[in-house]
MIVEX-166319 format. One record per residue (C-alpha): residue in three letters; x, y, z. Coordinates in steps of 0.05 Angstrom, whole numbers, plus 5000, padded with zeros to 4 digits. Example, Ala and Ser with C-alpha at 12.3 -4.5 7.8 and 13.67 -1.06 7.14 Angstrom:
residues 2
NODE   code   east   north     up
NODE    ALA   5246    4910   5156
NODE    SER   5273    4979   5143
end
This chain:
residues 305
NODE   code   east   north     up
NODE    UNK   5000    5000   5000
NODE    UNK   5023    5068   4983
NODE    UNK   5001    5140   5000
NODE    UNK   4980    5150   4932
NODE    UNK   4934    5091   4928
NODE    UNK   4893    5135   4993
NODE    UNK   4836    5188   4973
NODE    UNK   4819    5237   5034
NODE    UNK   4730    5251   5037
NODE    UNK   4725    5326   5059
NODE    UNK   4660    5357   5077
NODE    UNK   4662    5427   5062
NODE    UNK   4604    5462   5095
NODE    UNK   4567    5523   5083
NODE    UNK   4567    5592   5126
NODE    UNK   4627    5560   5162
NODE    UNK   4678    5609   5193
NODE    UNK   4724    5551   5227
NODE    UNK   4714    5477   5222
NODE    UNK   4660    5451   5258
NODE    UNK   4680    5373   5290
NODE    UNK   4639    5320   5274
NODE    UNK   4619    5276   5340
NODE    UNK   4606    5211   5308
NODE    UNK   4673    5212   5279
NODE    UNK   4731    5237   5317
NODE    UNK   4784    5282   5282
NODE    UNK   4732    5294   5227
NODE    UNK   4705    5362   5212
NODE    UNK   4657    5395   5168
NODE    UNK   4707    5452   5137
NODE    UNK   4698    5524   5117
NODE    UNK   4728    5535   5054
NODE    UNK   4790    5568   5084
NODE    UNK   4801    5504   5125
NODE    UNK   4787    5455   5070
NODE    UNK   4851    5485   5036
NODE    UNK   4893    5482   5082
NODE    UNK   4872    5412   5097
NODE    UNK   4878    5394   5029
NODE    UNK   4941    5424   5023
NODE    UNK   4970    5384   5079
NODE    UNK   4945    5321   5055
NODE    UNK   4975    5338   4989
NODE    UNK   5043    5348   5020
NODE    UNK   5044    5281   5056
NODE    UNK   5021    5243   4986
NODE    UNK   4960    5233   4986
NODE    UNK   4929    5216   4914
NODE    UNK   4856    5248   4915
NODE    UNK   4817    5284   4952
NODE    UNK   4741    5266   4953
NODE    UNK   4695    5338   4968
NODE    UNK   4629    5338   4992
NODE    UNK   4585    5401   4998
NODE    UNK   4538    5419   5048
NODE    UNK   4479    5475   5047
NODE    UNK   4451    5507   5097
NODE    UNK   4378    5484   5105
NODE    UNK   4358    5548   5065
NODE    UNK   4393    5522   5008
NODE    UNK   4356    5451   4998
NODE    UNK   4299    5440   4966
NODE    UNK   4264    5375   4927
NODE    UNK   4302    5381   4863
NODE    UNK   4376    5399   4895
NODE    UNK   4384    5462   4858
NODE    UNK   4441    5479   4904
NODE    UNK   4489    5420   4864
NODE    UNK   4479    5440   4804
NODE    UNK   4491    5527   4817
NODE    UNK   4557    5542   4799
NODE    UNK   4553    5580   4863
NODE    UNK   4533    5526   4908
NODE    UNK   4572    5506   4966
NODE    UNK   4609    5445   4924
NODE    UNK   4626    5475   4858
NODE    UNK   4645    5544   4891
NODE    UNK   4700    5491   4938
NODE    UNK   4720    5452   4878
NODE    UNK   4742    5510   4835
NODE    UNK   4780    5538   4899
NODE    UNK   4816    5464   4908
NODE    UNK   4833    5454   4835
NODE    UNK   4865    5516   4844
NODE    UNK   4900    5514   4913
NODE    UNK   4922    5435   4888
NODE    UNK   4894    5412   4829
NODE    UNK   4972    5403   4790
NODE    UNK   4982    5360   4847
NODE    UNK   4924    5314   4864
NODE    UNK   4868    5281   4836
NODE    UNK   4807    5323   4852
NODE    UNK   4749    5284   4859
NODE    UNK   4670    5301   4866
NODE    UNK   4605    5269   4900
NODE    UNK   4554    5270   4846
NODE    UNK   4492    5266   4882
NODE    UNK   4428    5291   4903
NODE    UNK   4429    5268   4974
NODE    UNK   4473    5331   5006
NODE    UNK   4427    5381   4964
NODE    UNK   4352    5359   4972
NODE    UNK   4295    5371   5024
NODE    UNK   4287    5297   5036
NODE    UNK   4349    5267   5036
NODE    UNK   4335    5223   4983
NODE    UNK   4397    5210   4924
NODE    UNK   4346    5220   4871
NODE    UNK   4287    5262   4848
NODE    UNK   4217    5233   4879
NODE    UNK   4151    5212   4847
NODE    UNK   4088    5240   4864
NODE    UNK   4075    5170   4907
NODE    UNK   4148    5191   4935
NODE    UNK   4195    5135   4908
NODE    UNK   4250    5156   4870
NODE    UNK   4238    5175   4800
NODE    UNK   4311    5131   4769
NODE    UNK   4300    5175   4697
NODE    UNK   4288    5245   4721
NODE    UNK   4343    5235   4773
NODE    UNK   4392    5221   4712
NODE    UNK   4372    5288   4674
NODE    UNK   4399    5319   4745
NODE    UNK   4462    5276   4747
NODE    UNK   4474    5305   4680
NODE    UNK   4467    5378   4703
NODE    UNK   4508    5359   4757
NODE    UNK   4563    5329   4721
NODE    UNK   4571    5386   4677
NODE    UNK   4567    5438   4733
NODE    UNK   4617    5405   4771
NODE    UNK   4668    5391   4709
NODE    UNK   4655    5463   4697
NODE    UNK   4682    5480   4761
NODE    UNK   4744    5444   4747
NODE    UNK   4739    5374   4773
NODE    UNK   4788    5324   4751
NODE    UNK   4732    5263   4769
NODE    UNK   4662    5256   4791
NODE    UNK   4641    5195   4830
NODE    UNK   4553    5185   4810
NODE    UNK   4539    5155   4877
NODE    UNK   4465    5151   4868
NODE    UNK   4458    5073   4847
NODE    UNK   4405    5099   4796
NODE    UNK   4402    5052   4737
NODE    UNK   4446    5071   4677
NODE    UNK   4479    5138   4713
NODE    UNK   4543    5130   4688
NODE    UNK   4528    5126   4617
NODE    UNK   4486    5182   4627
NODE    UNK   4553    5228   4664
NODE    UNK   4604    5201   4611
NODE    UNK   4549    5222   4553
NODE    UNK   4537    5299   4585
NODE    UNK   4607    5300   4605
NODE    UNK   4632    5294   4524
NODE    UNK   4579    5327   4493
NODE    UNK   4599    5395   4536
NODE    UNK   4672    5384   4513
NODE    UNK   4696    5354   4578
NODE    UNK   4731    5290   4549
NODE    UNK   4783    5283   4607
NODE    UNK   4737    5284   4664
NODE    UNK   4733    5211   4692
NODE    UNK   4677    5175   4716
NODE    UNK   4691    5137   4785
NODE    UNK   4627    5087   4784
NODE    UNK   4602    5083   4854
NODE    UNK   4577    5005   4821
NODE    UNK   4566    4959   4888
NODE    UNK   4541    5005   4938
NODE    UNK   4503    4963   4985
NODE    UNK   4449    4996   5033
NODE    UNK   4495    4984   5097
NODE    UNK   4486    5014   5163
NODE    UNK   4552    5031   5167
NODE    UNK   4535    5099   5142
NODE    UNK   4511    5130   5194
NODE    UNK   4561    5175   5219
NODE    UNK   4562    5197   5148
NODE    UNK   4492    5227   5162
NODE    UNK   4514    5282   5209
NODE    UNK   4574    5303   5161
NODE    UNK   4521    5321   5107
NODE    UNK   4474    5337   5151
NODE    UNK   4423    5286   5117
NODE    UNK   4357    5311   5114
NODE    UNK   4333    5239   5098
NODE    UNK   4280    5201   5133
NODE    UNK   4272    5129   5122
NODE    UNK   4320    5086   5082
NODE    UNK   4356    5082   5010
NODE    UNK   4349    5007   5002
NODE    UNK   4296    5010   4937
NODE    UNK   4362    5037   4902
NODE    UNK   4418    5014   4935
NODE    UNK   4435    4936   4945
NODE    UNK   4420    4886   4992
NODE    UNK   4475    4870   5029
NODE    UNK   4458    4797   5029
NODE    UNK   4471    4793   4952
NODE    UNK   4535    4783   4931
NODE    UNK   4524    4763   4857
NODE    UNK   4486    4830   4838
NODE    UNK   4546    4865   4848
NODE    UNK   4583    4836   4790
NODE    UNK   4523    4854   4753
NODE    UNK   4523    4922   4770
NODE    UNK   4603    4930   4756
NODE    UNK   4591    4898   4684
NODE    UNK   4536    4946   4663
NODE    UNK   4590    5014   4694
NODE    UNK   4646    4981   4656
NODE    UNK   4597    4983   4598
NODE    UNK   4576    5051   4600
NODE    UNK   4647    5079   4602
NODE    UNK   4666    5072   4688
NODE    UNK   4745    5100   4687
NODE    UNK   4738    5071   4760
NODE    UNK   4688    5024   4795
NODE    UNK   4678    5023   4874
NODE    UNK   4655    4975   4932
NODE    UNK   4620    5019   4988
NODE    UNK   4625    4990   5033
NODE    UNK   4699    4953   5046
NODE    UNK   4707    4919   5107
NODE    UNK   4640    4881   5104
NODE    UNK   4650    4864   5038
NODE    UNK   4712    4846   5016
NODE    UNK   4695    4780   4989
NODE    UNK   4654    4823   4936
NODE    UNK   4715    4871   4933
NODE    UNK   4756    4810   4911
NODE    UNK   4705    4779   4868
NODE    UNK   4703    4853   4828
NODE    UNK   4789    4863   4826
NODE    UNK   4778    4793   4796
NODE    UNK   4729    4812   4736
NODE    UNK   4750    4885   4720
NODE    UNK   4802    4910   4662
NODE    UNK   4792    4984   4705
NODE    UNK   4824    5003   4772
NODE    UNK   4784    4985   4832
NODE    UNK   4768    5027   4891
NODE    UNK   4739    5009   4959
NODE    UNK   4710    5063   5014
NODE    UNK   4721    5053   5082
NODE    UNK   4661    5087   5109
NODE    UNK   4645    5130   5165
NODE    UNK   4624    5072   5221
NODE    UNK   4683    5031   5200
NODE    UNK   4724    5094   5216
NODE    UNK   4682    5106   5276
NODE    UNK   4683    5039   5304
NODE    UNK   4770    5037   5305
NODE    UNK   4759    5101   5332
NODE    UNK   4720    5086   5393
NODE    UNK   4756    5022   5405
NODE    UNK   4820    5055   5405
NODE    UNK   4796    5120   5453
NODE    UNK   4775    5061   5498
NODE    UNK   4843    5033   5502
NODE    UNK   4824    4958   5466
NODE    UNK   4873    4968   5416
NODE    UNK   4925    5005   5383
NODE    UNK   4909    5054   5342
NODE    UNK   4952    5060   5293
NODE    UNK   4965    4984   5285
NODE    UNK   4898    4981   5272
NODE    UNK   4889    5034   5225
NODE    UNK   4937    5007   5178
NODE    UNK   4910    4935   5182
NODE    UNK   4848    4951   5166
NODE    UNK   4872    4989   5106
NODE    UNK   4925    4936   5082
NODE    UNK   4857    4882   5082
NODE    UNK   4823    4930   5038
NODE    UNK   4880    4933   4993
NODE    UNK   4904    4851   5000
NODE    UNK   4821    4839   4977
NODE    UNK   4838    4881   4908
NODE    UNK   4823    4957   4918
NODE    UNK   4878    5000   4877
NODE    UNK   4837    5053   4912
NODE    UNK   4824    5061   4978
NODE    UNK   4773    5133   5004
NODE    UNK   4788    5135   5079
NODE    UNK   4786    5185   5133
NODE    UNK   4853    5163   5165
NODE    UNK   4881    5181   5089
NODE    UNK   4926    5239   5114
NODE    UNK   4945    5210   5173
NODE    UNK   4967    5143   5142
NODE    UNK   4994    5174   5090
NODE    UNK   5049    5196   5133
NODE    UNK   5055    5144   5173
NODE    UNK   5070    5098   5111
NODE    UNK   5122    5150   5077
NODE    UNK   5157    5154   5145
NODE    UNK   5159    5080   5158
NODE    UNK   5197    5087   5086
NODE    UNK   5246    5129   5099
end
């Protein structure tokens, strides 16, 4: 494992002076934009290879449709542009493309009048999205949505507005896990109920190779496994079948539950950290999005010294 195989997920937050911490995950924040570079550039000088951004309006700003993700002045396109230019000659910048931060209800996709999610009216939006975040300067968006055929639909709006080298990382087997929690108060989720119409069940390991065939088939630069440590067997089973690199996210309540452990004294932290990370890459990930990126980042380039 190597610190460039490690992509840091930043929240950037709107109407933030200072960094607000994050209680269900220790040492995370929600940044102002002013923080989030200096964080970036820090992780950039300790080798990290990508930086993940999420954005996140203020109440005020969300509404059914998630106009606020596809404004050039919304809270994530305004902190992209800013990070491509504090560090984008020397990382991969990287973008959630998804409704979830940006809408009323919390849902990843638009809703039906019966309130399911509409799968073909979300993917107009992803395609606003994509566009409005490669127009900000993004080097890759990451459709995180599980709507049916989204990444055809991003690689098709991404060409036809003339951005050819903007890659696709497929968000392909993202299972509906309850390991995201913690993730919920970092985007301050408006959502009420559960994702699991759209998102797989985590007893189903062979619809995950499904799902990775039809990304590679609509153009994925990149396909993930969200999450990793409960399903690495799929992780391996996807490294086996993919001619693209392979990324896995260790989510917030695997990063929460080290974290606990640790603050209660059952185990070494940092011994821990970087098992857990070298299982996600032994199982195939090329890629690994982690919170402990920075941090084990350095640890791994001063272990190499």
């Amino acid at each position: 494992m190597a610190p460039r195989q490690l992509v840091l997920p930043m929240f950037v937050a709107e109407g933030l002076d200072e960094p607000a911490p994050l209680n269900s995950m220790p040492g995370v924040v929600q940044h102002s934009i002013d923080s989030l570079l200096r964080a970036a550039g820090q992780a950039v000088e300790v080798g990290v290879g990508g930086l993940m951004l999420f954005g996140v309006p203020t109440p005020a700003h969300k509404d059914a449709v998630g106009s606020a993700g596809v404004d050039p002045a919304g809270v994530l396109n305004r902190a992209i542009s800013a990070v491509v230019a504090e560090v984008g000659d020397a990382t991969v910048v990287m973008s959630d493309l998804c409704l979830d931060e940006f809408t009323d209800h919390g849902h990843c996709g638009l809703l039906s009048p019966d309130g399911s999610v509409d799968n073909d009216a979300t993917l107009k939006r992803y395609a606003e999205m994509a566009v409005a975040q490669a127009a900000a300067g993004v080097h890759m968006v990451g459709p995180s949505g599980m709507m049916d055929g989204q990444v055809g639909v991003v690689r098709k709006a991404l060409d036809s507005a003339g951005h050819l080298d903007v890659a696709v990382l497929a968000y392909a087997a993202k299972y509906a896990s309850a390991f995201y929690a913690p993730f919920r108060e970092a985007v301050a989720s408006s959502l009420e109920g559960d994702r699991r119409t759209y998102q797989q069940d985590p007893a189903n390991r062979r619809e995950a190779l499904r799902e990775v065939r039809l990304d590679l088939a609509e153009g994925a630069d990149v396909v993930m496994v969200k999450p990793a440590l409960g399903y690495l067997d799929v992780l391996s089973d996807v490294a086996a079948v993919s001619d693209v690199p392979v990324a896995a996210y260790s989510v917030s309540g695997e990063y929460a539950m080290v974290e606990a452990a640790a603050a209660a004294g059952y185990l070494d932290r940092r011994v821990a950290v970087l098992e857990t990370l070298t299982s996600i890459r032994r199982a195939g990930a090329d890629v690994i999005l982690t919170y402990w990126a920075a941090e084990a980042a350095d640890w791994l380039t001063s272990e190499s010294r």
